[in-house]
C-alpha positions in Angstrom: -3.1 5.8 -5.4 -0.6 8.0 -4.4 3.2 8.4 -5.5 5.0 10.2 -2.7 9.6 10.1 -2.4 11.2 8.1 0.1 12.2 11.5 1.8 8.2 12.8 1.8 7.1 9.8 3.4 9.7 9.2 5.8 9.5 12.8 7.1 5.3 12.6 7.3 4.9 8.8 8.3 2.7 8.9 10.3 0.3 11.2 7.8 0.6 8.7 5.3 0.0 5.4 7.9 -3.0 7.5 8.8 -4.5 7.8 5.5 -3.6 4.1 4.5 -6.0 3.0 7.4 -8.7 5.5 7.5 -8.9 6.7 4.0 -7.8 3.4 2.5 -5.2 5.0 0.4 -2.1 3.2 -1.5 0.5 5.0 -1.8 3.6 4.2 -4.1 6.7 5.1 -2.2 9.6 6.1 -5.5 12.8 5.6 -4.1 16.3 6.9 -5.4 17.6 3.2 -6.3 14.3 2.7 -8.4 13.6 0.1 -6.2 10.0 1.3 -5.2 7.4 0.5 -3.0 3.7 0.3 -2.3 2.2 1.0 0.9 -1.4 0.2 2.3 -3.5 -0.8 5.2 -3.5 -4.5 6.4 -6.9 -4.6 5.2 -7.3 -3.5 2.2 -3.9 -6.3 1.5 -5.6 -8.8 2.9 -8.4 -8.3 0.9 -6.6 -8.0 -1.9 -5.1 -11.4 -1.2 -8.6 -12.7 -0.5 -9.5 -11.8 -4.2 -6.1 -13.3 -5.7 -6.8 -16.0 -4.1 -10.2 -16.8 -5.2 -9.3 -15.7 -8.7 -7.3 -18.6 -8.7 -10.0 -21.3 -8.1 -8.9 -21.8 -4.7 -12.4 -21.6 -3.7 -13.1 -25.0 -2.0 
């Protein structure tokens, strides 16, 4: 996981969208308002929602 600024990522977007999906890095984008956010490929989310759900007993 990576913390990059609002600025950074915006600037090299398409770096970072890149990355997400080939390397599967998540990156935490810190903006200015504290209000941050996290950033990763489709997959790896949906994976992770896979496992959530699952953890959850939802396995029928």
């Amino acid at each position: 996981m990576t913390a990059v600024t609002s600025g950074e990522f915006l600037n090299e977007f398409t770096l970072y969208a890149d990355r997400a999906n080939e390397e599967n890095e998540t990156f935490i984008i810190q903006r200015e308002s504290g209000k941050h956010l996290v950033m990763m490929s489709l997959d790896d989310y949906n994976a992770l929602q896979k496992k959530l759900y699952f953890s959850r007993g939802n396995n029928e």
